[in-house]
C-alpha positions as CSV (number, residue, x, y, z in Angstrom):
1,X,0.3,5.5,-123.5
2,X,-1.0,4.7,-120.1
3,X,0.5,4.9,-117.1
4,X,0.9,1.9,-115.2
5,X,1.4,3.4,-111.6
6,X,-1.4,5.9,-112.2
7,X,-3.7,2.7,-113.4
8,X,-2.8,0.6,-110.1
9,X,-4.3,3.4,-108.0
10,X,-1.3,5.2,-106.8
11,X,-1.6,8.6,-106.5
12,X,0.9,11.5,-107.2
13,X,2.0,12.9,-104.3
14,X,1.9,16.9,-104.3
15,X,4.0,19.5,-103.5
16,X,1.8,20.4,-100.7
17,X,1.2,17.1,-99.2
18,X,5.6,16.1,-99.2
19,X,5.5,19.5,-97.0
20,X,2.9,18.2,-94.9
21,X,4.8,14.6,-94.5
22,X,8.3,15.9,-93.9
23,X,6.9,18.1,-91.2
24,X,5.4,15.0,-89.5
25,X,8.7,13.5,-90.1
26,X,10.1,16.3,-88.1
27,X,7.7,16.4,-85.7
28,X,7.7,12.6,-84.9
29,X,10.9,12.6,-84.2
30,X,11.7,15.8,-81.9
31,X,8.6,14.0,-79.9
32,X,9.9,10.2,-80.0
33,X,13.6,11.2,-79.2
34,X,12.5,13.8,-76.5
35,X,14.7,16.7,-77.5
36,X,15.2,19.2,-75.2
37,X,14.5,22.5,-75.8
38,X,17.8,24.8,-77.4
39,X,18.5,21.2,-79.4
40,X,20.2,22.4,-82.6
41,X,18.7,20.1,-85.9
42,X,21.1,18.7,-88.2
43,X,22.7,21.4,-91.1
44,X,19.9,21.9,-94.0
45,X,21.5,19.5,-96.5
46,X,22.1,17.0,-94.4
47,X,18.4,16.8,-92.6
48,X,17.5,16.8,-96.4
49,X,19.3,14.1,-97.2
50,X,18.2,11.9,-94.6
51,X,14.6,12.8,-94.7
52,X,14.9,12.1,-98.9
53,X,13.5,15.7,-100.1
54,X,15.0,19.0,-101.1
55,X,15.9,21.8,-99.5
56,X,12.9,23.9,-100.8
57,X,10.5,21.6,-99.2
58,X,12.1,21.1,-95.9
59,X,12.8,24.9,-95.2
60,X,8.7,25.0,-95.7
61,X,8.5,22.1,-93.4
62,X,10.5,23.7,-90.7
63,X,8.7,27.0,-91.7
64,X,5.8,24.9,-90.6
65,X,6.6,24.2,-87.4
66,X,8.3,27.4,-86.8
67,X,4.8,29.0,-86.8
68,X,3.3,26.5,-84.5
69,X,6.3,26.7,-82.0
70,X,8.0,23.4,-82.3
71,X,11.2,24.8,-83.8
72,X,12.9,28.2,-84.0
73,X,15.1,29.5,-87.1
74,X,17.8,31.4,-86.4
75,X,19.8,33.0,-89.0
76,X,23.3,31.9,-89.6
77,X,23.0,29.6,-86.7
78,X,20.5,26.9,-87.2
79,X,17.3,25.3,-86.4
80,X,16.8,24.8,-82.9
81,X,13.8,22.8,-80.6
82,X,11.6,25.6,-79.5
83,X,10.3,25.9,-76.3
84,X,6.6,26.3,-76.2
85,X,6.8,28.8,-73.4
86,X,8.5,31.3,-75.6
87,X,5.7,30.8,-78.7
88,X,3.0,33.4,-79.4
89,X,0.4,30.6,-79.6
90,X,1.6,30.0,-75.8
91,X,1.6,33.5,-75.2
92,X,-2.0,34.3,-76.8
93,X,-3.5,31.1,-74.7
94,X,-1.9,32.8,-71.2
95,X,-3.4,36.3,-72.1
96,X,-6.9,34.7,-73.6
97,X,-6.8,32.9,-69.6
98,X,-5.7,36.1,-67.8
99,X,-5.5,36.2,-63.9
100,X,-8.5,38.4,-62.8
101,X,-10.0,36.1,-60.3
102,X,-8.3,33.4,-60.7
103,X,-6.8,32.4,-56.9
104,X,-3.9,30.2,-55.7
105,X,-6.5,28.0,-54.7
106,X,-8.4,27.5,-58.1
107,X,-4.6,27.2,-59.7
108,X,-3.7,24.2,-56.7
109,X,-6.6,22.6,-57.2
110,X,-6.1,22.2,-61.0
111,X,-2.5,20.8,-60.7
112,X,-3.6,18.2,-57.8
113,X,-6.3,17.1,-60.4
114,X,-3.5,16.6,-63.2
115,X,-0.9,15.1,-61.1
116,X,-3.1,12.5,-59.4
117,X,-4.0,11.0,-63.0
118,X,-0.4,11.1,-63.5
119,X,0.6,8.9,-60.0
120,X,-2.3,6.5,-60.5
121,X,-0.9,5.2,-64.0
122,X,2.8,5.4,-62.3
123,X,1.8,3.6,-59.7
124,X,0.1,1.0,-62.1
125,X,2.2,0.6,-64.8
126,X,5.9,1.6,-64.2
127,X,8.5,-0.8,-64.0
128,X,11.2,-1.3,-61.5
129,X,13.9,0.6,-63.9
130,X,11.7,3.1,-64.2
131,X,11.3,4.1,-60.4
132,X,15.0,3.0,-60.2
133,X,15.6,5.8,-62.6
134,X,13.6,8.6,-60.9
135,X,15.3,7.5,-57.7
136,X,18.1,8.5,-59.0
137,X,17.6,11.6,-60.9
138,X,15.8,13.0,-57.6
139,X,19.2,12.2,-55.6
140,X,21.0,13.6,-57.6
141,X,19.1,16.7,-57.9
142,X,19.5,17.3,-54.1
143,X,23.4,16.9,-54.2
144,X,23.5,19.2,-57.4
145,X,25.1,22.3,-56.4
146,X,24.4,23.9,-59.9
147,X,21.1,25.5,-59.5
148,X,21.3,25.3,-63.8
149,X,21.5,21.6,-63.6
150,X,19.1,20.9,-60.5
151,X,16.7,22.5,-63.1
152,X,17.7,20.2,-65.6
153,X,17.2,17.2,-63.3
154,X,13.9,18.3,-62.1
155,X,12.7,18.6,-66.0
156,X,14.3,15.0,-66.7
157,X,12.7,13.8,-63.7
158,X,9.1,15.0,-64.7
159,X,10.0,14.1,-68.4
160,X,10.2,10.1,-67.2
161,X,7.6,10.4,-64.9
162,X,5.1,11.4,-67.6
163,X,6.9,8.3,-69.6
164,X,6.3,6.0,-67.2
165,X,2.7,6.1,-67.6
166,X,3.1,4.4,-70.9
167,X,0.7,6.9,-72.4
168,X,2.5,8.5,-75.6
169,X,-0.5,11.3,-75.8
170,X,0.1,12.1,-72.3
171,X,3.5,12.3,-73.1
172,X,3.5,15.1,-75.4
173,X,0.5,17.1,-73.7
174,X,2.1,16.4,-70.7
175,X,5.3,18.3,-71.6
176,X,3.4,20.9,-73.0
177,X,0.9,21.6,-69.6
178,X,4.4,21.4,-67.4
179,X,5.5,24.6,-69.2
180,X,2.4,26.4,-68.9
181,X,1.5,25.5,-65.0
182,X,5.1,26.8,-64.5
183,X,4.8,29.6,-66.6
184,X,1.4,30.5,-65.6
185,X,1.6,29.3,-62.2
186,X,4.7,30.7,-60.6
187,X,6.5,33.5,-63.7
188,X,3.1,35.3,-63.1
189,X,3.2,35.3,-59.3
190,X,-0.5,33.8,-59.6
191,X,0.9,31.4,-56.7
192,X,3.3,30.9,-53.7
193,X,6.6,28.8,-54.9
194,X,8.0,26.0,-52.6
195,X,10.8,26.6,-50.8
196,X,13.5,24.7,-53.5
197,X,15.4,23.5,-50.8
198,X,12.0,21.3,-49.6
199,X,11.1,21.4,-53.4
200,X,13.7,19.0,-54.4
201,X,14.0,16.8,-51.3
202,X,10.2,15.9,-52.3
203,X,11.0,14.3,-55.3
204,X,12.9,11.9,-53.2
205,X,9.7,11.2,-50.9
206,X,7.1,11.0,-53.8
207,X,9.4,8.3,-55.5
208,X,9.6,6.2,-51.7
209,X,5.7,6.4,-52.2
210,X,5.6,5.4,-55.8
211,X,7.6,2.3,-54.7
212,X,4.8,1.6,-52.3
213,X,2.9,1.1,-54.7
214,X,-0.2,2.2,-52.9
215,X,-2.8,4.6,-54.1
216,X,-3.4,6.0,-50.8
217,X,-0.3,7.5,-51.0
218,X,-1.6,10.1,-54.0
219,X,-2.8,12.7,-51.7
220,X,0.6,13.2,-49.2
221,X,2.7,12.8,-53.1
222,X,1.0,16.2,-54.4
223,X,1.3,18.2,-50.7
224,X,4.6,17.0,-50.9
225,X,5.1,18.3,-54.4
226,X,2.7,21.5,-54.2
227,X,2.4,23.1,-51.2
228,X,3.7,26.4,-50.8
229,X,4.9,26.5,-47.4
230,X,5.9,23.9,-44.6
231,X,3.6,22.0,-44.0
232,X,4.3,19.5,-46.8
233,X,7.5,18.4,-45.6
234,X,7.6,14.9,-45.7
235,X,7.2,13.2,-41.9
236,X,10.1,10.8,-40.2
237,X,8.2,7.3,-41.5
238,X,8.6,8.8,-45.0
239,X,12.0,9.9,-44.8
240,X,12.8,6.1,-43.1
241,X,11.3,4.9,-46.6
242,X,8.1,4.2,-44.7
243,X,4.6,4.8,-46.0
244,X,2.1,7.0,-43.6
């Protein structure tokens, strides 16, 4: 007897090839619904429900993604959003780069490159919500007396800053290079931290700029948000909401 469906031109779909979807599945949406890192997933036979496959292929989806960093299985507790700084592939790229030569100025110079890309499309393409937004995530990360949760304002605030470019590929590598230039940047010492105090009052500034609208602006927005010492502070026509 033939088979109709196999007649039509439809295909069987493999074992190997449901794996490969359900891990998209996954992927897709940790990425579209920006979960943070330590997120726990739904139980196993529940996320199997919901994504329509059994348990046996989704533990060799999330096995999947376990081995490229995106999630982390812990036993008896769950699946959890990884965080790519704590992944051997993130670990093996840092030691491949090493530090022998490298100087604060090569690693400054890098990060003004990336973040002037980053205020050109702001400045181009966010909407009034969206500056509205960083506005207030950056004034509320200076009145935060939690240092845990200034933390977690300054990643929100560079998490909707890389949004507002309207870019969904810089979106994801974006997240991705924000962990390493921290990780690589200040964990190894390679370069001079701001002072926080100066760090997180700079957000405000960059976001009075943004509003501005002005490209000029770019160059005083990354002193204001990379220098290492004083002389980025932010002058009295900035801090009057007035462009230099």
């Amino acid at each position: 007897m033939i088979d109709p469906f196999r007649s039509s031109g439809l295909n069987v779909v493999s074992r190997e090839r449901l794996t490969d979807q359900t891990a998209a599945a996954l992927r897709d949406y940790i990425l579209t619904n920006r979960l943070a890192v330590g997120t726990r997933l739904p139980a196993e036979p529940s996320l199997a429900q919901s994504l329509g496959v059994s348990r046996n292929v989704l533990r060799q989806a999330v096995a999947s993604l376990e081995a490229l960093g995106m999630l982390r299985v812990t036993q008896g507790s769950g699946t959890y959003v990884a965080d790519v700084a704590d992944t051997e592939v993130f670990a093996q790229i840092a030691a491949w780069m090493g530090s022998d030569g490298l100087t604060e100025h090569d690693y400054l110079e890098v990060r003004a490159i990336w973040e002037r890309g980053i205020y050109e499309l702001v400045i181009d393409r966010a909407s009034v919500s969206e500056v509205d937004h960083l506005d207030e995530i950056s004034s509320a990360m200076v009145h935060a007396e939690d240092p845990g949760k200034a933390a977690a304002l300054h990643e929100e605030f560079h998490d909707v800053l890389l949004r507002a470019t309207g870019n969904q590929f810089l979106v994801t590598i974006g997240t991705i290079l924000h962990n390493f230039f921290w990780e690589f940047g200040y964990r190894r010492a390679l370069v001079r931290k701001p002072p926080v105090e100066r760090l997180l009052d700079s957000h405000r500034s960059i976001v009075r700029l943004l509003r501005t609208r002005d490209r000029g602006n770019i160059p005083q927005m990354i002193d204001l948000h990379l220098s290492p010492d004083d002389s980025g502070d932010e002058s009295a026509d900035v801090k009057e909401g007035r462009a230099t």
